[in-house]
Structure formats: C-alpha cells, structure tokens
C-alpha positions as CSV (number, residue, x, y, z in Angstrom):
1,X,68.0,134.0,172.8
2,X,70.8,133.1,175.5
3,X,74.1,134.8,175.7
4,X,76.3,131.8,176.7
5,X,79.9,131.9,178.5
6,X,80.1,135.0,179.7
7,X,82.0,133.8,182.5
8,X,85.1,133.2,180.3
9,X,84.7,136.5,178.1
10,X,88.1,137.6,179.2
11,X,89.9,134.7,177.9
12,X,88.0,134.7,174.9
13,X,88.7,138.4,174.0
14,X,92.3,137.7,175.2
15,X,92.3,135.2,172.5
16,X,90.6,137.7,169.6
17,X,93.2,139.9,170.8
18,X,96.2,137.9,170.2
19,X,94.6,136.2,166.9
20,X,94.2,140.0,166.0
21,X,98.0,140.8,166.4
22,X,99.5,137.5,164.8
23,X,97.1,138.8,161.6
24,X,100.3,140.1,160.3
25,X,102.2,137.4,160.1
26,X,99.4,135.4,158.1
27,X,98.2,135.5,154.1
28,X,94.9,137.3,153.9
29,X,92.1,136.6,152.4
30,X,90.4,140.3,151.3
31,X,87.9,140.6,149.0
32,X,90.2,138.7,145.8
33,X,92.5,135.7,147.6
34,X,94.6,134.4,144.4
35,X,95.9,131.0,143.5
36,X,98.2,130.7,145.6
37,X,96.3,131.1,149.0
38,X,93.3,129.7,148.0
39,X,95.9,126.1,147.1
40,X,97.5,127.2,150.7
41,X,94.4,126.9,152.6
42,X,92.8,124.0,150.7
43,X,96.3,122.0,151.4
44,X,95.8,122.8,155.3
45,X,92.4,123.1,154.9
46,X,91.5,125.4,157.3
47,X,93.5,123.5,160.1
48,X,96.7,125.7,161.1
49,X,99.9,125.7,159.6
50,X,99.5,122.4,158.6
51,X,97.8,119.9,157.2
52,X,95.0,117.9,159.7
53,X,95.3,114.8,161.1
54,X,93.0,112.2,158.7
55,X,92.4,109.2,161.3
56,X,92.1,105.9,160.9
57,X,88.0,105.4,161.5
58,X,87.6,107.6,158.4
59,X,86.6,106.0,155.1
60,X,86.0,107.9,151.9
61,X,83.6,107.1,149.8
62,X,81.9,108.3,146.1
63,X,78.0,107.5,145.9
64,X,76.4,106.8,142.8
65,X,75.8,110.6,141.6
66,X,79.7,111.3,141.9
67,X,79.8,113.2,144.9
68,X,82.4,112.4,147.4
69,X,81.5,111.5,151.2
70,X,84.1,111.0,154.3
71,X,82.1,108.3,156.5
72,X,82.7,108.0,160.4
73,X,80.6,104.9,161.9
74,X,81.0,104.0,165.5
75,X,80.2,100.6,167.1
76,X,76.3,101.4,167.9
77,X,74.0,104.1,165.5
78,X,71.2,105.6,166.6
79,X,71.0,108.1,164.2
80,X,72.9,109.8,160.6
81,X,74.5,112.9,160.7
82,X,74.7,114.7,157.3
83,X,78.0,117.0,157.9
84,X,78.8,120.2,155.6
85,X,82.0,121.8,155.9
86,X,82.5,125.2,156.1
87,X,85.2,127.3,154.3
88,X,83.4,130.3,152.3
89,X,82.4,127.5,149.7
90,X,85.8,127.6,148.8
91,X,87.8,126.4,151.0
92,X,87.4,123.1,153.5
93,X,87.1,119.6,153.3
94,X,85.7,116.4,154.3
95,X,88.5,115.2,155.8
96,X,89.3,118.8,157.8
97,X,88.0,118.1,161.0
98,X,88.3,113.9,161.4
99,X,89.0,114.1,165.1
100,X,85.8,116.6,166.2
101,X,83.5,114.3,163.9
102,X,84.8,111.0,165.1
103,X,84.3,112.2,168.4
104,X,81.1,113.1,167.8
105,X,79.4,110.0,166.3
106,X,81.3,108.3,169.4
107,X,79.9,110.3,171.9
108,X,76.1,111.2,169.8
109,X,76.1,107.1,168.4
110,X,75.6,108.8,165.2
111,X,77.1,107.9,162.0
112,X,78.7,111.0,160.3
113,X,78.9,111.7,156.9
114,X,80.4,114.7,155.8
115,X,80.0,116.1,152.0
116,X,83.3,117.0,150.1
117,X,81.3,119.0,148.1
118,X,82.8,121.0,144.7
119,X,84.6,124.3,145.8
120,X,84.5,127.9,144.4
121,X,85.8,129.5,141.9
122,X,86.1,126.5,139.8
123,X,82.7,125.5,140.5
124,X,80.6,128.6,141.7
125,X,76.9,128.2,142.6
126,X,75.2,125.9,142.1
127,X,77.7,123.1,142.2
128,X,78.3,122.8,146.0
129,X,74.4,122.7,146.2
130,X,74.0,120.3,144.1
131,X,76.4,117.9,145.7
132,X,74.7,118.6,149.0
133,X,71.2,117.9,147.6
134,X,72.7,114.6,146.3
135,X,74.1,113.4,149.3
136,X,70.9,114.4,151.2
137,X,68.7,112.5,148.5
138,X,71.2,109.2,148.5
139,X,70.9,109.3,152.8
140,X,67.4,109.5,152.2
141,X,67.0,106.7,150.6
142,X,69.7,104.3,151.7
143,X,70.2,105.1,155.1
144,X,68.2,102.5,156.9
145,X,70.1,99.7,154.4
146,X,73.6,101.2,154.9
147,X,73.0,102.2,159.0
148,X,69.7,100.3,159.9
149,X,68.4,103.5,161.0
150,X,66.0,105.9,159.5
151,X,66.7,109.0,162.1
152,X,68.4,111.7,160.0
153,X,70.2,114.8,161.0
154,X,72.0,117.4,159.3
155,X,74.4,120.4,160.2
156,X,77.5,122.5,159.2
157,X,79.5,125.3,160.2
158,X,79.8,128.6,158.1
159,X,79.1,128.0,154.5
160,X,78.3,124.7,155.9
161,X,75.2,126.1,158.3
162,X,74.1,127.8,154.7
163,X,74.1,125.0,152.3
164,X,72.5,122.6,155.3
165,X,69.3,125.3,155.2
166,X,69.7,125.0,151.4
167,X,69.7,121.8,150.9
168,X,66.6,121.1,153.6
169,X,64.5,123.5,150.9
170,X,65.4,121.6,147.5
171,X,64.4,118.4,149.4
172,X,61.0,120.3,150.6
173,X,60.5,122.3,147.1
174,X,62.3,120.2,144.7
175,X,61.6,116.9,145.6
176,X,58.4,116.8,148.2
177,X,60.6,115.2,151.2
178,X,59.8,117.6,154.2
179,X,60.3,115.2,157.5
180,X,63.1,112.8,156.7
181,X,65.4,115.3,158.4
182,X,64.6,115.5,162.4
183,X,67.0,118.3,163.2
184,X,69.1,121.1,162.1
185,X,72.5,122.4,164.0
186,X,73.3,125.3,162.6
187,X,76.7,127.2,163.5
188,X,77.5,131.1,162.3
189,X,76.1,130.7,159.1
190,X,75.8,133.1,156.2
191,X,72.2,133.3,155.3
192,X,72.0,136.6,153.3
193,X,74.3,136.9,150.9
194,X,73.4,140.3,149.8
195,X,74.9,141.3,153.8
196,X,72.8,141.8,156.8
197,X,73.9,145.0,158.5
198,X,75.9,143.1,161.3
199,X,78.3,141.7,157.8
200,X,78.6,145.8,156.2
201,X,79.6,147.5,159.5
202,X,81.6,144.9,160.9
203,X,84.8,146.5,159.2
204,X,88.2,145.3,158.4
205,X,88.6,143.9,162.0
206,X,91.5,140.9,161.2
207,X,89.5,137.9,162.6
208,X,89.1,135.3,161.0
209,X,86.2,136.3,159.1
210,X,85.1,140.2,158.3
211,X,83.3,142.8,155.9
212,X,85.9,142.4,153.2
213,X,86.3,138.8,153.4
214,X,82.7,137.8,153.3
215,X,81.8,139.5,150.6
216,X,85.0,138.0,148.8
217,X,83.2,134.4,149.0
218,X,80.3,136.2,148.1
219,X,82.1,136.9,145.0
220,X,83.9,133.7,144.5
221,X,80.5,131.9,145.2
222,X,78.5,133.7,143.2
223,X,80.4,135.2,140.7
224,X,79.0,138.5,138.5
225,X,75.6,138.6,140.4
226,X,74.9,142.0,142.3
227,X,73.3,142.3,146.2
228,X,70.0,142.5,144.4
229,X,70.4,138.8,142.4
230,X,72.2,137.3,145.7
231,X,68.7,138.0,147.2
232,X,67.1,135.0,145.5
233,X,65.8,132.5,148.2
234,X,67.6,129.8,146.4
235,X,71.0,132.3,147.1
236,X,70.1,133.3,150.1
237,X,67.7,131.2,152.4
238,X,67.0,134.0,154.7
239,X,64.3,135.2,152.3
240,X,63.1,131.6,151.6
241,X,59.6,130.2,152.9
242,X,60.8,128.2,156.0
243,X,57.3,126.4,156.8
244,X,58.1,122.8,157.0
245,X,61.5,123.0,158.6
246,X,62.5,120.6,161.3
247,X,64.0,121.9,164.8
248,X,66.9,123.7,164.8
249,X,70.0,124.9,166.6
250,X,71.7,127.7,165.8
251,X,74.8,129.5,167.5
252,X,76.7,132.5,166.5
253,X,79.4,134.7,168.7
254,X,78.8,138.1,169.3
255,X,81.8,139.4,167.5
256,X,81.0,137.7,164.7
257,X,79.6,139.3,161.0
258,X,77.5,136.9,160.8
259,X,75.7,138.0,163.9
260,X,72.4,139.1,162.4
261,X,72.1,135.9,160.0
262,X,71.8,133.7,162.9
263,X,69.3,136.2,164.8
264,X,67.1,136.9,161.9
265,X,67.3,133.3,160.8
266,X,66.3,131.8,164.1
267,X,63.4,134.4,164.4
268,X,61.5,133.3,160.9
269,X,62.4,130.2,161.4
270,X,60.3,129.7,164.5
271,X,57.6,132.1,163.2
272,X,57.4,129.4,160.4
273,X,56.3,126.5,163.1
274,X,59.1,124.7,164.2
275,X,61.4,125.1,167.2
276,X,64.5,126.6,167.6
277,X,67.4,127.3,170.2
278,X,69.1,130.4,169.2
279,X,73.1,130.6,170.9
280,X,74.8,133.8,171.2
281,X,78.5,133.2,172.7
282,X,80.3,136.1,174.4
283,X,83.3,137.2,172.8
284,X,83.8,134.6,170.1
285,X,84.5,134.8,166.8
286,X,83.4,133.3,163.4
287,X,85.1,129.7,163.7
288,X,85.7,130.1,167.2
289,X,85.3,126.6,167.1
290,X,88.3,125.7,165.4
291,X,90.6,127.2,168.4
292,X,91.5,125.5,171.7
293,X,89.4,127.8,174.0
294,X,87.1,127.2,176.9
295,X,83.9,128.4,174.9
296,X,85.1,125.6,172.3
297,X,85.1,122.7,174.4
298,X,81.3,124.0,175.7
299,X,80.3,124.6,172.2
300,X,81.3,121.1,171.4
301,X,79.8,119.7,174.2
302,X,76.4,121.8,173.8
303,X,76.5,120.2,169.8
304,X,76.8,116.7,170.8
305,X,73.5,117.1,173.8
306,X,71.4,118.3,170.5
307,X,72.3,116.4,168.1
308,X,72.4,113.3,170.5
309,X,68.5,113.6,171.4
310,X,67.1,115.3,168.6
C-alpha cells in the first residue's frame, strides 16, 4: 500500500472542510432520496449544479442486446476501455464525464466505451449487471472488427469499480472468458454490500458519500434483502473466488467509507495470483475525483500511466 499526496493534505482537508459546510445548502441523499432528487441528480448527473458538457467526439450507440454505449475513439487505438459509471447504481451516466474520458482515450490511445447501464429503483439488481455483462460480452467479441485491436481493459469509479469486478466474474464463471480482460482500474469501490467496518463507523460526516447514504443505495440496489443476503458473491464480490483475475489498480482516499473495500479487496485479490497496486490518497474523499483539486489532477494522471501500459 502507498499513502499518496500527502504533500497537499492541507488543501485537500481545506476542501472536505468547505464541501462539509456548503452541505446545507444542498438536497441530501440519506438513507430514502425521493423522486424528486433522485430526477435532480440524474438531470445533472452527478456534475454540479448543472448539467455536463456532452462533447462533440462522443457518439452514442445501442448494441445488439439493447444496452446503451457512449463511444470516444481517438485517431490511433492501442487498446478498449470498458468504462462504468459510478452513481450508487442509481444515479450517473454515460455521458457524465465526456471531457475526463475523451481525454483519456487521447492521452491512453484507447478507445472508451462507457456503459449507460439501467439505474436503481426502477431496475434493482440484477439489471445494471446484466447490462455490464452484455457490453463486456459484445467487446469481447467485436472489438478487433470495430477497433482492430484485441487489448481489452475495463474500470469504473464507485458503483462503477463494483460492477467492473462483477462483471470480470460472470465472464469467468458464466461464460468461461477469463483473459480477454488485461487490466482492472478500480476507484473507491463498494465491494461488501453488507458494510465493512470502515462504511458502519464512518458516521453522518456530510461528504459526499457516508454511513447513511451507502447503505441507502444499498437499499435502492438491492431492495428487501438483509446484510446476510447482500453477502452473496454475486452481491458482493468481496466474498467471491478472485483466482483468474487480471492486474489491477485500485485507489481509495483515506476519508473515504469505502476505505476497507479497497484494502480488503486489493489483499485477496493478490492472494488469488494476480498483481495489484493498492492507492490510499491523503485526505480525499469518495469522488474526490469529480472536484478541481491537486490530488485530482494526479489521480487522473496516475489512471491514464495504468491504463496506458497495461
């Protein structure tokens, strides 16, 4: 494990700080968001106050099973990225973060396609799986055609990081397809849904994410199942047989709930065989990513090195 960034912790508690005291002013999501802020964040979907920008080098796109892609190509692909939004599996979208993933296949030469997969409560597990599975399966098999390459990655932030583990086991268990992936890059991903201890004693802290609110997705996700049921490798990967995984990345800030998942995750994952480079960031919060801070731009940065020579 490496403890990253510690050399701007102050601005990055200074931010924590202020994000802590505009709280406040902003809807919140508990353990029971209703209609009306679940349509607000889907409208802005996850961006700010307002709507994201959707550029230009975007193209959506709906493959034969239904499921909806958002497709960034750049001039020259070495490699496809298989993106999955974050958003407690209710929230987020494809199009939500067009200028970090055009950047990225610019900067990696990858190809990026991110899943708009189907969103909670309306479609509860095991929809958003499903959709992911799909669009794993359809890459699989079309990619060299569609990008003439045959190197395959795959990633996602949040709920994202969780149904990217998720769907790398359906294509293992259900399906027999074990190495088409070549690396995971995993960011603050839930990975026990039944909460590791860092998620229960976190508290009602207002950042973005905390106690009350994860165990609200938890709820919206996975609607009427107790801890106990959440537990089920196919809920909760953490508990799932990891042999056969390809490399992996996986970050996490130290005041995030999340902290344990990506500790515990990154430890059976390597004690299942394959490599991993575990992240802690100083200060940061869940989604620190999605703020204009210091350890963001690094984080970015450190993202595009992996995923550019996995």
């Amino acid at each position: 494990m490496t403890i990253t960034d510690e050399d701007c912790l102050a601005e990055t508690l200074a931010f924590n700080e202020q994000f802590e005291a505009a709280a406040a002013l902003r809807p919140t999501r508990g353990q029971a968001p209703d209609a009306a802020l679940i349509a607000h964040l889907r409208r802005n979907r996850l961006g700010g106050d307002t709507p994201p920008v959707r550029l230009p080098q975007g193209q959506d796109r709906v493959l034969p099973s239904g499921v909806k892609v958002r497709v960034f190509r750049p001039e020259h692909v070495d490699g496809v990225y298989l993106h999955i939004h974050g958003g407690g599996w209710a929230f987020g979208s494809a199009d939500g973060q067009d200028e970090k993933l055009w950047s990225l296949a610019a900067e990696a030469r990858l190809a990026v396609l991110s899943v708009d997969y189907r969103l909670a409560p309306e479609h509860p597990f095991p929809a958003g799986p499903d959709d992911c599975e799909a669009a794993a399966r359809w890459l699989v098999e079309h990619a060299e055609a569609e990008f003439g390459t045959r190197r395959l990655l795959i990633g996602g932030e949040s709920a994202g990081a969780h149904l990217s583990v998720l769907t790398l086991l359906r294509l293992r268990d259900r399906h027999g397809i074990a190495d088409a992936f070549r690396a995971a890059h995993l960011a603050f991903g839930p990975y026990d849904l039944s909460m590791t201890p860092s998620q229960r004693l976190f508290g009602s802290r207002p950042l973005l994410s905390n106690s009350d609110s994860v165990r609200g997705s938890y709820q919206l996700f996975t609607p009427g199942m107790s801890p106990d049921e959440r537990r089920d490798p196919e809920i909760s990967p953490l508990y799932a047989d990891l042999a056969g995984l390809p490399p992996a990345r996986i970050v996490v800030g130290t005041e995030d709930p999340l902290l344990d998942d990506s500790l515990f995750l990154a430890q059976r994952w390597q004690a299942a065989g394959a490599p991993v480079r575990l992240g802690v960031v100083a200060g940061a919060m869940h989604g620190f990513i999605l703020f204009p801070l210091t350890v963001t731009a690094r984080e970015q940065q450190r993202e595009r090195d992996f995923l550019a020579v996995a």
